[in-house]
DSSP file (Angstrom, degrees, kcal/mol; ACC not computed):
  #  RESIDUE AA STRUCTURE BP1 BP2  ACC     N-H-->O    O-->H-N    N-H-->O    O-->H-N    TCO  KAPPA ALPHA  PHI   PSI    X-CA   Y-CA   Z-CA
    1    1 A X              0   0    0      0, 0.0     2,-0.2     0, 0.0     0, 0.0   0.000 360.0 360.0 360.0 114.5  276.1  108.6  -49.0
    2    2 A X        -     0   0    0      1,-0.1     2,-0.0     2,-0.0     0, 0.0  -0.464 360.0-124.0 -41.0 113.0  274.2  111.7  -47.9
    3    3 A X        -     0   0    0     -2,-0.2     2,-2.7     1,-0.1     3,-0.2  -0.270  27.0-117.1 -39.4 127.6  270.9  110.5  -45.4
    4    4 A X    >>  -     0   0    0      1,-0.2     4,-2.9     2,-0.1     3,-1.8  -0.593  20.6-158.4 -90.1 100.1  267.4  111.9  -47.0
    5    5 A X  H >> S+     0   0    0     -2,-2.7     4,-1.3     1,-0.2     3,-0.9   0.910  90.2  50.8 -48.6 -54.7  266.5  114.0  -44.2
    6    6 A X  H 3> S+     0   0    0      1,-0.3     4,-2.0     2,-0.2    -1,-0.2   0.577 105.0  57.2 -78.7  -0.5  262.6  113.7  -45.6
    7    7 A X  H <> S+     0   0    0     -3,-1.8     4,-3.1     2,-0.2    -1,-0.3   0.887 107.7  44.3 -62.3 -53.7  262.9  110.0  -45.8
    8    8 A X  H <X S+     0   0    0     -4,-2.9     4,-1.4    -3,-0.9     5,-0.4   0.978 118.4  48.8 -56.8 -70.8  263.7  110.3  -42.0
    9    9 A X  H  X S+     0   0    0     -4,-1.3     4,-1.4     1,-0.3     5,-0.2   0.778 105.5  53.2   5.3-102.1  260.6  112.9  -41.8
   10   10 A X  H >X S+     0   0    0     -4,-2.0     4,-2.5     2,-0.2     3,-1.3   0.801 108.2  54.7 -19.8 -63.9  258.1  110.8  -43.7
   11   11 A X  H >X S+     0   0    0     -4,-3.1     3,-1.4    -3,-0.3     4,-1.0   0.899 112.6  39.5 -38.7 -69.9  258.9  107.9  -41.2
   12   12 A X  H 3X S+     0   0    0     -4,-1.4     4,-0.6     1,-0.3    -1,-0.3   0.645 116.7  47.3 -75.6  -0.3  258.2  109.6  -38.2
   13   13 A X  H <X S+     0   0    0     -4,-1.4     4,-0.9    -3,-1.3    -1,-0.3   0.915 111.1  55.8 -90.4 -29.9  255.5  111.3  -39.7
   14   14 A X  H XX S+     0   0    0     -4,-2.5     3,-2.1    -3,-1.4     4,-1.1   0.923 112.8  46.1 -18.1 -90.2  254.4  107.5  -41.0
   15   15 A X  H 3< S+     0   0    0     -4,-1.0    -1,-0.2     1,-0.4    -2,-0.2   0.350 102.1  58.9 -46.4 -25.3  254.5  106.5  -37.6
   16   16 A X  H 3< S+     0   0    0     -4,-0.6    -1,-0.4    -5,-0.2    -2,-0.3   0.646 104.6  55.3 -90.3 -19.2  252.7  109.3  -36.0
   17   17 A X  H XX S+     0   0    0     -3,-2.1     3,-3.3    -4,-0.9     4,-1.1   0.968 104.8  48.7 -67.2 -71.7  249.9  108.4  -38.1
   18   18 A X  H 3X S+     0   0    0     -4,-1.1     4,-0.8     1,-0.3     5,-0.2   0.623 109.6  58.3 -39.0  -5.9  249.6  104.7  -37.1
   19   19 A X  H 3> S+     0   0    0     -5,-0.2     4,-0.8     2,-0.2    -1,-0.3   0.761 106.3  40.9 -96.5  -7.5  249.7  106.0  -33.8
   20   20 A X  H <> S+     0   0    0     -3,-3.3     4,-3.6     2,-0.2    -2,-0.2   0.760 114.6  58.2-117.6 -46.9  246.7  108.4  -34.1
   21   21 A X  H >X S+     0   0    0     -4,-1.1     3,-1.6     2,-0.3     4,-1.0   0.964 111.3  39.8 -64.3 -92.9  244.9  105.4  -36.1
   22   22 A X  H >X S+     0   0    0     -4,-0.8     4,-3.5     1,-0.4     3,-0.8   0.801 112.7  55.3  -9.5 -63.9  245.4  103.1  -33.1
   23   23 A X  H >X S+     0   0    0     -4,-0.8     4,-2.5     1,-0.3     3,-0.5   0.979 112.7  40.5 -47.0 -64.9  244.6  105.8  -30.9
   24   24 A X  H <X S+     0   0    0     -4,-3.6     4,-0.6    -3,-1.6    -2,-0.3   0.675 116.8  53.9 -74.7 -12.1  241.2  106.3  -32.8
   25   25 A X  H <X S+     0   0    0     -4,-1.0     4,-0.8    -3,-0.8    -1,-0.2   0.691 111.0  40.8 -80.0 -41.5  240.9  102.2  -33.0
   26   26 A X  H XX S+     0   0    0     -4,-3.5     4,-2.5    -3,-0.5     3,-1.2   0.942 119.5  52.3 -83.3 -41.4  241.4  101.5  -28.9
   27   27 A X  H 3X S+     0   0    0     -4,-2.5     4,-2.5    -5,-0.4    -2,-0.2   0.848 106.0  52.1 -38.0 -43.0  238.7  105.0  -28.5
   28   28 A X  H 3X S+     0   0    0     -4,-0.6     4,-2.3    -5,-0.2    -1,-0.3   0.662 115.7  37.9 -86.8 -40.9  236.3  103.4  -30.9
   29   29 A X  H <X S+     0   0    0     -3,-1.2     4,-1.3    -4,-0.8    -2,-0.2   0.688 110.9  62.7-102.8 -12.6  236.4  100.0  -28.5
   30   30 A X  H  X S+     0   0    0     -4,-2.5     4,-3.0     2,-0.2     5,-0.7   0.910 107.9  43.0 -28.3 -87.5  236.6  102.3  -25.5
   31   31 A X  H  X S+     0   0    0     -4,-2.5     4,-1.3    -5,-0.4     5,-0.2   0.813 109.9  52.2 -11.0 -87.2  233.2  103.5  -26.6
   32   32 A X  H >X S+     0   0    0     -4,-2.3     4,-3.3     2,-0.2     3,-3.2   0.890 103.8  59.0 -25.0 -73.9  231.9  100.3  -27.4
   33   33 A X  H >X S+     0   0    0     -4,-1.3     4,-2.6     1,-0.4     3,-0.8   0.880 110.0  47.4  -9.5 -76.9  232.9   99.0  -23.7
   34   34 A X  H 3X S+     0   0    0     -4,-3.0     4,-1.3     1,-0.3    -1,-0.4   0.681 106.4  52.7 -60.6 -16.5  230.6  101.8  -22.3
   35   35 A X  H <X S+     0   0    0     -3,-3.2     4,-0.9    -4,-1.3    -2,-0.3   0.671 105.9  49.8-100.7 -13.4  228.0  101.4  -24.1
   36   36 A X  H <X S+     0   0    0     -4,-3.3     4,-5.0    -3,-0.8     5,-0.4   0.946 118.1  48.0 -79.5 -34.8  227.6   97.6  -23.4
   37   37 A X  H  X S+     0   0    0     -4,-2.6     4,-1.5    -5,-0.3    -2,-0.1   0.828 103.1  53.4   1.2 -86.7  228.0   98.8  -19.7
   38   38 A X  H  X S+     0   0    0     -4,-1.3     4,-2.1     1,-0.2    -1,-0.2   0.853 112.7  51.6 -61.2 -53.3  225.6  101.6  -19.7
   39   39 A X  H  X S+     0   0    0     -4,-0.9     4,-1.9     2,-0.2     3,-0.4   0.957 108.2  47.4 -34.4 -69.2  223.0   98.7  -21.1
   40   40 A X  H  X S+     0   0    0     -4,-5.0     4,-1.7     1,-0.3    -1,-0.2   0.798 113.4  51.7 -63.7 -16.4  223.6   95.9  -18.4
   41   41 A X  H  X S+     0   0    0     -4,-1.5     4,-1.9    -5,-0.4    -1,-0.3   0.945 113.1  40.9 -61.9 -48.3  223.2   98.8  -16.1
   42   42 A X  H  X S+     0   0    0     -4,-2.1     4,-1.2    -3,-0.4    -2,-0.2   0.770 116.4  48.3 -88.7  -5.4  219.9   99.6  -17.8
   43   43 A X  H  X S+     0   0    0     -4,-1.9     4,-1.3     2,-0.2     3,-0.5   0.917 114.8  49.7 -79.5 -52.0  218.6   95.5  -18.2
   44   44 A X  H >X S+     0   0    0     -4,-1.7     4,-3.1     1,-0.2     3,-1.0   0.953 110.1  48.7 -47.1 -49.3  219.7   95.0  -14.1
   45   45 A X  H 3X S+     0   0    0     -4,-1.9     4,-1.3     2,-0.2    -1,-0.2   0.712 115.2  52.9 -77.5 -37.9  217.6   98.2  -13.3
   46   46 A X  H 3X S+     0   0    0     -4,-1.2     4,-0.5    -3,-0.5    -1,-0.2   0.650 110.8  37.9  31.1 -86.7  214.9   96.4  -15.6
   47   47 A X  H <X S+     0   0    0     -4,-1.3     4,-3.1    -3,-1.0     5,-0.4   0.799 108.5  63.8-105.6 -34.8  214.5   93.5  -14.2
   48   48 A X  H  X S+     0   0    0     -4,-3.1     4,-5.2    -5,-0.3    -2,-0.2   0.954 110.2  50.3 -21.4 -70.8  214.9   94.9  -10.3
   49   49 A X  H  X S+     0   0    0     -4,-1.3     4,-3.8     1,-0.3     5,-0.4   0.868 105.6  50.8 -46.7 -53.5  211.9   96.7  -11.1
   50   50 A X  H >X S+     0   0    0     -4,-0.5     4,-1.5     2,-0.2     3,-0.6   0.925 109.4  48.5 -29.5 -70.9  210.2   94.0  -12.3
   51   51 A X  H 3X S+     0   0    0     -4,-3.1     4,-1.5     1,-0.2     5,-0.3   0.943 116.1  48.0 -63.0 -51.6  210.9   92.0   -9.5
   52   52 A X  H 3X S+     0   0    0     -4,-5.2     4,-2.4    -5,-0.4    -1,-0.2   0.854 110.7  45.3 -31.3 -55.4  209.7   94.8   -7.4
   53   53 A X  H <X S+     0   0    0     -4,-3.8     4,-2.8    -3,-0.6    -1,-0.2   0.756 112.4  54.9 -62.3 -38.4  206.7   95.5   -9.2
   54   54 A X  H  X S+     0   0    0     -4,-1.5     4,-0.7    -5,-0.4    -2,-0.2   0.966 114.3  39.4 -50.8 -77.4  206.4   91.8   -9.0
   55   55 A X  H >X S+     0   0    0     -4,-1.5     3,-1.9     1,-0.3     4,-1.9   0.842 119.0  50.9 -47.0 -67.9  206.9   92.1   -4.7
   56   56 A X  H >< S+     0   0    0     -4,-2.4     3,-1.1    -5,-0.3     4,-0.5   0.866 103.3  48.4 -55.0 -65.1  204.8   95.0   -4.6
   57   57 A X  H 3X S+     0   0    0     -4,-2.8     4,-1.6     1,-0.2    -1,-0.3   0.596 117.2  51.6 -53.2 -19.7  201.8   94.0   -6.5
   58   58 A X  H << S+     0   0    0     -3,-1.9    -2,-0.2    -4,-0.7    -1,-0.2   0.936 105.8  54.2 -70.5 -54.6  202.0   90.4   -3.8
   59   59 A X  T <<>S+     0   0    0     -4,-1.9     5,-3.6    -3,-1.1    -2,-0.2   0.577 110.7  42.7 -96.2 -15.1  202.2   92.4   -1.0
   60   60 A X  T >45S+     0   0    0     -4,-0.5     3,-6.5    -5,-0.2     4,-0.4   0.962 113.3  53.2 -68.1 -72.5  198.7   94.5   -1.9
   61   61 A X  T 3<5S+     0   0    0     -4,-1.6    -2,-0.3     1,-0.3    -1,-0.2   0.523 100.5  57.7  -4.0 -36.2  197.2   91.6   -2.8
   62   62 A X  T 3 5S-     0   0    0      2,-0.2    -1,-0.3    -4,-0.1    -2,-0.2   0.327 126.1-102.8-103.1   5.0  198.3   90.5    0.6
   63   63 A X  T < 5S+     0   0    0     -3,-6.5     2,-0.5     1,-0.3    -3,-0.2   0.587  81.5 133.0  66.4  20.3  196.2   93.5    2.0
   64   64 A X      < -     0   0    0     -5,-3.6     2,-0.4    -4,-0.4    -1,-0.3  -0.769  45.8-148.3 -80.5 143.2  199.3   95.5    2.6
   65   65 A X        +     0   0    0     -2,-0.5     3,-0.1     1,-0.1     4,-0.1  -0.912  15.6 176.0-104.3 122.8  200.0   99.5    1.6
   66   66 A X        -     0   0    0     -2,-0.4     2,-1.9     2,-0.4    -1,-0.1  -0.032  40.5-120.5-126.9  46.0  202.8  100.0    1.0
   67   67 A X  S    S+     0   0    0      1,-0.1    -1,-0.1     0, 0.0    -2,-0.0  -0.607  78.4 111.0  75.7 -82.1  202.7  103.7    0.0
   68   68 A X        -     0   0    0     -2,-1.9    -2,-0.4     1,-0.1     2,-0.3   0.278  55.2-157.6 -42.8 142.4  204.1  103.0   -3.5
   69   69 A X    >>  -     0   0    0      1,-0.2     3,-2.0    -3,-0.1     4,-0.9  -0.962  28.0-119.7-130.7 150.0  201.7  103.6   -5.9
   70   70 A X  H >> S+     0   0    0     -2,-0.3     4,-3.7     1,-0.2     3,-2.4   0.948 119.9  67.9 -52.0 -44.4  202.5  101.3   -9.9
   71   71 A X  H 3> S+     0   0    0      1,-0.3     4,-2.6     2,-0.2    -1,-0.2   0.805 101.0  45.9 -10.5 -67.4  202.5  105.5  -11.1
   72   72 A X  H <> S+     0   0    0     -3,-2.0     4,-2.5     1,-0.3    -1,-0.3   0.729 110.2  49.9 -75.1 -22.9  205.9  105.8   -8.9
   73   73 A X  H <X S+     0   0    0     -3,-2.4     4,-2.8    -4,-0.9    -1,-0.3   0.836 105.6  52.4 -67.0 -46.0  207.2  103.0  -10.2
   74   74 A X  H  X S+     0   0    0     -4,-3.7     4,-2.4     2,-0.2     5,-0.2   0.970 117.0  45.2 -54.1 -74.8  206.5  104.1  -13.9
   75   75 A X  H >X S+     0   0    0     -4,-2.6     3,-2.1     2,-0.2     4,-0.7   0.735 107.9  53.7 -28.2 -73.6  208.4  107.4  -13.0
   76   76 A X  H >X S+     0   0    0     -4,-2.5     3,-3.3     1,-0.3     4,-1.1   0.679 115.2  46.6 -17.0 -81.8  211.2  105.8  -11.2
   77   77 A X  H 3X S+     0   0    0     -4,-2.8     4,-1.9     1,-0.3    -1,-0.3   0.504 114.2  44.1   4.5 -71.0  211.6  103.9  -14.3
   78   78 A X  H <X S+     0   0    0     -4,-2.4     4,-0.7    -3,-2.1    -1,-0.3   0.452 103.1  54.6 -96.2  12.1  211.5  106.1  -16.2
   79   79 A X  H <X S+     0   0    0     -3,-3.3     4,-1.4    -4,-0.7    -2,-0.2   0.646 106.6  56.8 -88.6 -35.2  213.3  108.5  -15.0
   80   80 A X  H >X S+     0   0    0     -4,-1.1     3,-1.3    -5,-0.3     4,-1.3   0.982 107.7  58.0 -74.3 -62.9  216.5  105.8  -14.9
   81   81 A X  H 3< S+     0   0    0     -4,-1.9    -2,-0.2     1,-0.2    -1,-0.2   0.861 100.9  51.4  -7.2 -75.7  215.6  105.5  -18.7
   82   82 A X  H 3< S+     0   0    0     -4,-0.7     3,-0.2     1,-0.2    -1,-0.2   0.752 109.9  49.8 -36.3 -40.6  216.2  109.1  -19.2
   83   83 A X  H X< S+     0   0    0     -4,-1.4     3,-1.6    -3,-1.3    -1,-0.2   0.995 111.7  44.9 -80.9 -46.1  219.6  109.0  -17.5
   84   84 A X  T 3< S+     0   0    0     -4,-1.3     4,-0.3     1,-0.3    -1,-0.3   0.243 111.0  55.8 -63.0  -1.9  221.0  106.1  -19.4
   85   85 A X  T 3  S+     0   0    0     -5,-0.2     4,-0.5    -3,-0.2    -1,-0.3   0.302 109.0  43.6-107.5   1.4  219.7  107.5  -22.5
   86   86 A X  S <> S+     0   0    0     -3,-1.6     4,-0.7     2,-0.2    -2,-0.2   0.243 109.3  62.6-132.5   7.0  221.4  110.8  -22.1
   87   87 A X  H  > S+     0   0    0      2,-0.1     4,-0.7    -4,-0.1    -3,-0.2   0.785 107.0  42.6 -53.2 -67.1  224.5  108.6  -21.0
   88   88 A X  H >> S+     0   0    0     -4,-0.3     3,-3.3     2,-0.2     4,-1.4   0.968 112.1  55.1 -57.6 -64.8  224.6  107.1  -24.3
   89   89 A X  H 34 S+     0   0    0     -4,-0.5     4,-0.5     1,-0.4    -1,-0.2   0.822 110.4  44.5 -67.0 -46.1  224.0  110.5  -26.0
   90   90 A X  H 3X S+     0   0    0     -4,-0.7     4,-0.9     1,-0.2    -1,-0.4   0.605 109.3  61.5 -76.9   1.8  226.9  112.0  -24.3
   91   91 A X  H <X S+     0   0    0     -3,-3.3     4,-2.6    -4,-0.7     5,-0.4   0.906 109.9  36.4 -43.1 -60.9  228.6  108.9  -25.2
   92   92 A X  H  < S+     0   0    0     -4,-1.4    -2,-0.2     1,-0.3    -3,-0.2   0.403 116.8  55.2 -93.9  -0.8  228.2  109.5  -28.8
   93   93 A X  H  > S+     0   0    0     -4,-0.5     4,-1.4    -5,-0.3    -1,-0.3   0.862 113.4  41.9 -83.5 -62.8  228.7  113.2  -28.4
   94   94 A X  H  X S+     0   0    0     -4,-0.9     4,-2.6     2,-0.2    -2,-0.3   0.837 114.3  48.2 -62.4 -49.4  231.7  112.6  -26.8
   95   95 A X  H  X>S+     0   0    0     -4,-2.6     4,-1.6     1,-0.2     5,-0.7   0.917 110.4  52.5 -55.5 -70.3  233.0  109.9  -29.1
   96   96 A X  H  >5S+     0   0    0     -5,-0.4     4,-1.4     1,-0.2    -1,-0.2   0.912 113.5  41.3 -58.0 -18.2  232.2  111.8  -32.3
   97   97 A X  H  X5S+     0   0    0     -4,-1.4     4,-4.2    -3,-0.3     5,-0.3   0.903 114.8  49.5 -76.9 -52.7  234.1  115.2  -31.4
   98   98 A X  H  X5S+     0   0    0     -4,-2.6     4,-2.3     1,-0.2     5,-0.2   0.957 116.8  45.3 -36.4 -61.6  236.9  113.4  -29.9
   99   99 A X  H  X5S+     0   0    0     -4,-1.6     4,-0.6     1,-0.2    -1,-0.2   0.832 114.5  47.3 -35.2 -45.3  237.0  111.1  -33.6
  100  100 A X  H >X<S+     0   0    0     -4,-1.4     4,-2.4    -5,-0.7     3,-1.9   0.985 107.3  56.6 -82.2 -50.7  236.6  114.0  -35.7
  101  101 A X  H 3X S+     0   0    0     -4,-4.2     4,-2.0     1,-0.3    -2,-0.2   0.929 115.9  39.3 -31.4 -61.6  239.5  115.9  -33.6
  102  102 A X  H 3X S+     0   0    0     -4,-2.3     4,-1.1    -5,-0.3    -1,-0.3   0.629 108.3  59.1 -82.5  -4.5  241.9  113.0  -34.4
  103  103 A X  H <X S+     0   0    0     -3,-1.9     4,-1.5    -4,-0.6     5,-0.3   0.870 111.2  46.5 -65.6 -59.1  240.7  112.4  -38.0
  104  104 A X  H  < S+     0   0    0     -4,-2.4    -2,-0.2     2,-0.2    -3,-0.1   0.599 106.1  52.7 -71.9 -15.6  241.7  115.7  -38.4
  105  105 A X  H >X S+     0   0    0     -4,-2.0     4,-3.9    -5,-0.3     3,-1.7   0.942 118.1  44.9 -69.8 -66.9  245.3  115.4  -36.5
  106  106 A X  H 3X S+     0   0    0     -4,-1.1     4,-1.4     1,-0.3    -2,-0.2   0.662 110.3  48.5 -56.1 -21.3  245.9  112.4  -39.0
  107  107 A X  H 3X S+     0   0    0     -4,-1.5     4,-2.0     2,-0.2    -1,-0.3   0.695 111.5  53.5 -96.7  -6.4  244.6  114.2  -42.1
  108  108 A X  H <> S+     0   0    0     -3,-1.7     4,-2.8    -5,-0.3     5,-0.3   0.963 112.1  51.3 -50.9 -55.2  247.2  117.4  -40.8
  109  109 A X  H >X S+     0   0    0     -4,-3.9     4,-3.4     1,-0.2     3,-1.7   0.957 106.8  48.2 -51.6 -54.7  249.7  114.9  -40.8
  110  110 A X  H >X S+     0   0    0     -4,-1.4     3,-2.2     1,-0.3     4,-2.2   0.937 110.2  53.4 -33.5 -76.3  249.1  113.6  -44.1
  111  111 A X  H 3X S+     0   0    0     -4,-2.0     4,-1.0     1,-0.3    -1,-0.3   0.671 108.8  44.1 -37.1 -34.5  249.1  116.5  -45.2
  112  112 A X  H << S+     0   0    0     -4,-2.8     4,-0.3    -3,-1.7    -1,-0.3   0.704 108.2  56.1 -68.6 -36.9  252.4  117.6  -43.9
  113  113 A X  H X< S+     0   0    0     -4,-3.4     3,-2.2    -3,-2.2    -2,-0.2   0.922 100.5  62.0 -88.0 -44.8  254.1  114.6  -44.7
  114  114 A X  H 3< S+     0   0    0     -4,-2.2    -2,-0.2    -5,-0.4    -1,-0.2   0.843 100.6  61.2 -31.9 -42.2  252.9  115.1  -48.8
  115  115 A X  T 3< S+     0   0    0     -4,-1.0     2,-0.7    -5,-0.3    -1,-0.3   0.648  77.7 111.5 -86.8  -6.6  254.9  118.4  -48.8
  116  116 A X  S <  S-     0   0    0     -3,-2.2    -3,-0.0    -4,-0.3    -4,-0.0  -0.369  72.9-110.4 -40.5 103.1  257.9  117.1  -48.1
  117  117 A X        -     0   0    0     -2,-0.7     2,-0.6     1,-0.1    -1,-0.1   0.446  16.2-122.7 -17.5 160.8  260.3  117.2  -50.6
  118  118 A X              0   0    0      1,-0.1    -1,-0.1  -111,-0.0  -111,-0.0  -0.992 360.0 360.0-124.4 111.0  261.8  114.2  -52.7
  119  119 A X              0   0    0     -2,-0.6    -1,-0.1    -3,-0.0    -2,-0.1   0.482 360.0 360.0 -98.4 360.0  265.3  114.4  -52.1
């Protein structure tokens, strides 16, 4: 009995799709990962401040200057905002070219594997 070479085909081609799927499945929890990260980075950094602002505000109170003025604090702040928000954005930047790149490997394949013949 003759082997259907586009039987064989189709498999690997089968197979190269689940692999691409998988691939876009571990990326996808990848992501995720980094973005809970990039968060507990920005809640520690948060609540540091806090406590700072906390320390700071004591230590006027306590009739020391200590140069810092709440203004620098806001900046700091909010400048560590900024970065972790353009973290995430090149997250999602990154995430969505890469995704669509491999959506588009998997819909080649498809496509490739459709024209096979039916031996």
């Amino acid at each position: 009995m003759q082997r259907d070479r586009s039987a064989d085909q189709r498999l690997e081609l089968n197979r190269l799709i689940s692999y691409k799927e998988n691939q876009l499945d571990e990326f996808s929890q990848e992501k995720k990962n980094i973005q809970r990260q990039i968060e507990a980075y920005q809640n520690q950094m948060n609540h540091l401040f806090r406590e700072e602002e906390e320390t700071y505000y004591q230590a006027e109170q306590g009739g020391q200057k200590l140069g810092w003025s709440a203004e620098t604090f806001r900046e700091v702040r909010r400048e560590i905002q900024n970065v972790s928000e353009r973290q995430l954005g090149q997250l999602e930047q990154d995430y969505r070219n890469e995704s669509n790149r491999i959506q588009e490997e998997i819909e080649m394949t498809h496509q490739e594997r459709n024209q096979l013949p039916w031996d």
